[in-house]
C-alpha positions in Angstrom: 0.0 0.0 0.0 3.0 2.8 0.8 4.6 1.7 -3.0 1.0 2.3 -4.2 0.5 5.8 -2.5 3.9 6.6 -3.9 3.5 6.1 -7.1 6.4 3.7 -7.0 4.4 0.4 -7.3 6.0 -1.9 -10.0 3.8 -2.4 -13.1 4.2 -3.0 -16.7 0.9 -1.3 -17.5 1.7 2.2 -16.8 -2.2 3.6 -17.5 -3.9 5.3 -14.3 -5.8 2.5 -12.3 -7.7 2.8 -8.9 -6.7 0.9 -6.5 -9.2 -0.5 -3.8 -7.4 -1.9 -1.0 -9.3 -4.6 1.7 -8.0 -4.4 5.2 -7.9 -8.4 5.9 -7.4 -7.5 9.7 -11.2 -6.4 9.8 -12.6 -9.8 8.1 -13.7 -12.6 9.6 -12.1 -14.7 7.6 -8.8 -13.4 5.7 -7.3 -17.0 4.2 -11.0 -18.1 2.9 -11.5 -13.8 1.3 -7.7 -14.5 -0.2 -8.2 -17.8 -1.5 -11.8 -17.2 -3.1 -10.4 -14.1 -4.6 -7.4 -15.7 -6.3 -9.4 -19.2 -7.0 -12.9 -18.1 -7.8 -13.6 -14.4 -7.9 -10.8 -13.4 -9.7 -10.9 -16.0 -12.8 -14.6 -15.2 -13.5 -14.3 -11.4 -13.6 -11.0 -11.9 -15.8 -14.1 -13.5 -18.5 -17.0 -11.7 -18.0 -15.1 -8.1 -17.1 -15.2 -6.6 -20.7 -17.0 -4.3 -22.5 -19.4 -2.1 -20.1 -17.5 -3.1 -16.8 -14.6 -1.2 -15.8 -11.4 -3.7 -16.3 -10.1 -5.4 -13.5 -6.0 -5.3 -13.7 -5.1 -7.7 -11.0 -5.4 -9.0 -7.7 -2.6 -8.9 -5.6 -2.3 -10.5 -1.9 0.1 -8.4 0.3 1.0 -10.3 3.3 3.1 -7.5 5.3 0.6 -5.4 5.6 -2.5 -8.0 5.5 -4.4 -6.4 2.4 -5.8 -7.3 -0.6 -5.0 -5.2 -3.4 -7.4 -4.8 -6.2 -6.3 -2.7 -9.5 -9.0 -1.6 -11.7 -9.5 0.8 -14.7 -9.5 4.5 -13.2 -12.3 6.5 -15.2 -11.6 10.2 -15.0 -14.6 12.6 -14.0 -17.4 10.5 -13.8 -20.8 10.3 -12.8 -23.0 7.9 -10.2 -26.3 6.9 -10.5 -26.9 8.4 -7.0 -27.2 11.3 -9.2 -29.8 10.4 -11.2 -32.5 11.1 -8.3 -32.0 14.4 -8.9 -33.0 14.1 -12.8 -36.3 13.8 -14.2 -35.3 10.9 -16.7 -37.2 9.5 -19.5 -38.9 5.7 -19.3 -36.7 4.6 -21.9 -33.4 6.2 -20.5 -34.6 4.5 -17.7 -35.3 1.0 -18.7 -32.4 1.3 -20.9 -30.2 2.0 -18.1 -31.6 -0.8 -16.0 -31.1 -3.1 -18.9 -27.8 -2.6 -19.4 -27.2 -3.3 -15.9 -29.0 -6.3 -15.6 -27.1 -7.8 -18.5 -24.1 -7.3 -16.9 -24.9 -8.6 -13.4 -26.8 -11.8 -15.5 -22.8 -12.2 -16.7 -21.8 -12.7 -13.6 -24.8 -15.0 -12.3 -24.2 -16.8 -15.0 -20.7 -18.3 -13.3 -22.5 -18.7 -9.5 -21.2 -15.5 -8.8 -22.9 -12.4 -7.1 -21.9 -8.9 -6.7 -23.4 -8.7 -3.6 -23.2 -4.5 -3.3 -25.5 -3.1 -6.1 -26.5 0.1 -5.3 -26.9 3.2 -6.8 -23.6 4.8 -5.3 -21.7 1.5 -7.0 -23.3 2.4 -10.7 -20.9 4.1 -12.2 -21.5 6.2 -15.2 -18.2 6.8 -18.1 -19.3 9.7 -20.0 -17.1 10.0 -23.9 -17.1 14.0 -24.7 -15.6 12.6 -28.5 -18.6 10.4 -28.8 -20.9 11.6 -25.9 -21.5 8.0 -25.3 -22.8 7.1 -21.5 -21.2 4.0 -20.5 -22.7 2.6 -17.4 -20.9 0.1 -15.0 -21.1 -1.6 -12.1 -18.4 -1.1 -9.6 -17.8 -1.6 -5.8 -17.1 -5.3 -6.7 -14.9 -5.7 -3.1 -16.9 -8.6 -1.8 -18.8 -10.4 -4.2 -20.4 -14.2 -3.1 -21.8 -16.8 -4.0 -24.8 -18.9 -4.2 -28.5 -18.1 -4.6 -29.5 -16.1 -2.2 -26.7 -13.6 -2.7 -27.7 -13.5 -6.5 -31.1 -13.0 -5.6 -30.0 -10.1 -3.5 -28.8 -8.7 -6.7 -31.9 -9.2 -8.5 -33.5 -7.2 -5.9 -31.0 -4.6 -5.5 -31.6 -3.7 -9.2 -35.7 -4.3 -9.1 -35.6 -1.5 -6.5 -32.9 0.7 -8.7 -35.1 0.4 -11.2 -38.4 1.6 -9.8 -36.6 4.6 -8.5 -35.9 5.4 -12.1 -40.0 5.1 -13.4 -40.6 8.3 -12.2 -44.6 8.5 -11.3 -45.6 11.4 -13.5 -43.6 10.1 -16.1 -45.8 6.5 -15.9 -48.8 9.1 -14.9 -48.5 10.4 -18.5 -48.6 7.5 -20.4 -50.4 6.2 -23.2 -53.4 4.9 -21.8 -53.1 1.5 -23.5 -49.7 0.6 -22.1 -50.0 3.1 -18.8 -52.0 0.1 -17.0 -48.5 -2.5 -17.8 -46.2 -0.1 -16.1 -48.3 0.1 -13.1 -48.7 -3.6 -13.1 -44.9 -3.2 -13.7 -44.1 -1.2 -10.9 -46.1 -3.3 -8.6 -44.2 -6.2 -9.3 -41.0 -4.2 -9.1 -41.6 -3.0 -5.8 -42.9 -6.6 -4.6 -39.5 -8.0 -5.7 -37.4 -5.8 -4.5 -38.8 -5.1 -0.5 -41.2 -7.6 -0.2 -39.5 -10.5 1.3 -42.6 -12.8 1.5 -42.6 -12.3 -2.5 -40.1 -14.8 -4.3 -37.1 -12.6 -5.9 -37.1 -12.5 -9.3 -34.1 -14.4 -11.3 -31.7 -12.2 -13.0 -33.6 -13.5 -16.4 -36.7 -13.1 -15.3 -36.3 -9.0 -14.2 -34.6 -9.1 -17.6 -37.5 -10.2 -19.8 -39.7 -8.0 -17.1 -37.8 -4.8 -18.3 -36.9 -5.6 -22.3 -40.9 -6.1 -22.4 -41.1 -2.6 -21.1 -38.8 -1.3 -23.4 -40.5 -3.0 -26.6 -43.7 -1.1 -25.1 -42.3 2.5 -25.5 -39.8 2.0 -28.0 -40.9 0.1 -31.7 -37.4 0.0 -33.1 -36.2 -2.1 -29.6 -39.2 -4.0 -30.1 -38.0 -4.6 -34.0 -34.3 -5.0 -33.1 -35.4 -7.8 -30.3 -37.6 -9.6 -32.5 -34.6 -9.8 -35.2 -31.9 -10.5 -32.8 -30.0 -7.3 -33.3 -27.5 -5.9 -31.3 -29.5 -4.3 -28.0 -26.7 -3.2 -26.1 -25.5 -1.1 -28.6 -28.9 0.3 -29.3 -29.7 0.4 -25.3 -26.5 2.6 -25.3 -27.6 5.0 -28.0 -31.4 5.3 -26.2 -29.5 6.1 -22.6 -26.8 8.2 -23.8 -29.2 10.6 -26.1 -32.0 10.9 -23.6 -28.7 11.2 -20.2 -25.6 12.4 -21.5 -26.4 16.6 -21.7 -28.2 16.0 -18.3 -25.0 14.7 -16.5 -22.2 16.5 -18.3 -24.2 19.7 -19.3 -22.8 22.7 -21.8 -23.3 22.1 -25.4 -25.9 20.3 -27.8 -27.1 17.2 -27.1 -26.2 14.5 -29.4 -28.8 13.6 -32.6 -30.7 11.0 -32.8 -33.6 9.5 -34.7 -37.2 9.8 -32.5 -38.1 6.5 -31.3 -41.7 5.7 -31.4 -43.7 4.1 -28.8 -45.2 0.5 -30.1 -48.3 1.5 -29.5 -48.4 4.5 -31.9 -46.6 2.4 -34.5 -49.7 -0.1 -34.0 -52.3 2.2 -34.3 -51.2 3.3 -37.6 -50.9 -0.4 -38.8 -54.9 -0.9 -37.1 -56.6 2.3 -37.4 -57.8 3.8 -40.5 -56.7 7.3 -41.8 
């Protein structure tokens, strides 16, 4: 840790990283943290840890000073989600954001692994000024678990994200055919996220929950899904149009085509003119 606060720690990759260091003296169990780390934890995030989620350099075990030394990706000026309570965001910035999120959490459910601190102060938010591309991430990752009750923590943890980010008037001001499906939606969000007498969704099934949201308010998702195109990347466009001039502010926001709710784009396929 003193080589690290120097700026004298020995490393081939010279790019800034941020360094999160666990103090093994305050856990109950230091070998079992150490070992899961190097024998579990750390293997599965060196797979699933690309793209969306900030990089994960390496795991180092330093035995003088009983810490755990985690290097990851250092993102200069970026944003929280804790942020986004101040915001009144759209329902498909909103749905977009939560299914980006819950695609990469389902990455790492997908190995028996949890991340076990999902909140809104771990969601961290890259902004690109070049591209004015939101990338969102999910940090904090200092003591992930394992099994199914910590997954379906996570599951939870993001079903009550989520309805945070439906703002009411937003759903209030609906179509009325699809307003009564948001606040069946919302129900069941709020059900699986502080209800424990409800069973917790599976990281699949709060996924389908949300993407059938999405396809609601948004025909070219509902198009894109049906074909099997690419809906991260189009998630990404949605989110960053509809966040990125809220949360880094001064200058245009980025174009983008209008995305039309399914309903409207049904109507005119139903109705006569």
């Amino acid at each position: 840790p003193d080589l690290v606060a120097a700026g004298k720690f020995p490393d081939a990759n010279t790019f800034p990283k941020l360094v999160t260091v666990i103090d093994l003296t305050q856990v109950a169990d230091p070998r079992r943290l150490v070992e899961s780390w190097q024998q579990f934890y750390w293997p599965v995030l060196k797979k699933v840890r690309q793209g969306l989620l900030t990089s994960l350099h390496k795991v180092i075990y330093d035995a003088a000073s009983s810490s755990l030394l985690l290097f990851s990706e250092y993102i200069g000026e970026p944003r929280f989600a804790s942020r986004l309570a101040e915001l009144d965001i759209t329902i498909e910035a909103a749905l977009s954001l939560s299914l980006l999120v819950t695609r990469q959490v389902g990455a790492i459910h997908e190995h028996g692994m949890a991340h076990n601190n999902i909140h809104p102060g771990a969601l961290l938010l890259k902004g690109s000024a070049e591209t004015r591309v939101v990338l969102p991430a999910m940090i904090g990752l200092v003591e992930p678990a394992r099994g199914p009750e910590a997954m379906a923590g996570d599951c939870r943890a993001i079903a009550g994200m989520t309805l945070t980010w439906l703002r009411p008037a937003r759903v209030a001001s609906m179509h009325p055919r699809i307003k009564p499906m948001f606040d069946a939606m919302r129900t069941k969000l709020s059900a699986w996220a502080f209800d424990k007498q409800t069973r917790p969704p599976t990281i699949d099934e709060l996924q389908t929950l949300v993407s059938d949201a999405l396809a609601l308010v948004d025909f070219n998702f509902s198009v894109l899904r049906d074909s099997g195109g690419d809906l991260q990347e189009y998630t990404l466009v949605l989110l960053s149009f509809r966040v990125y001039h809220l949360l880094w502010p001064g200058g245009p926001s980025p174009g983008a085509p209008a995305a039309r709710p399914l309903v409207d784009a049904l109507s005119e396929r139903t109705e006569p003119h």
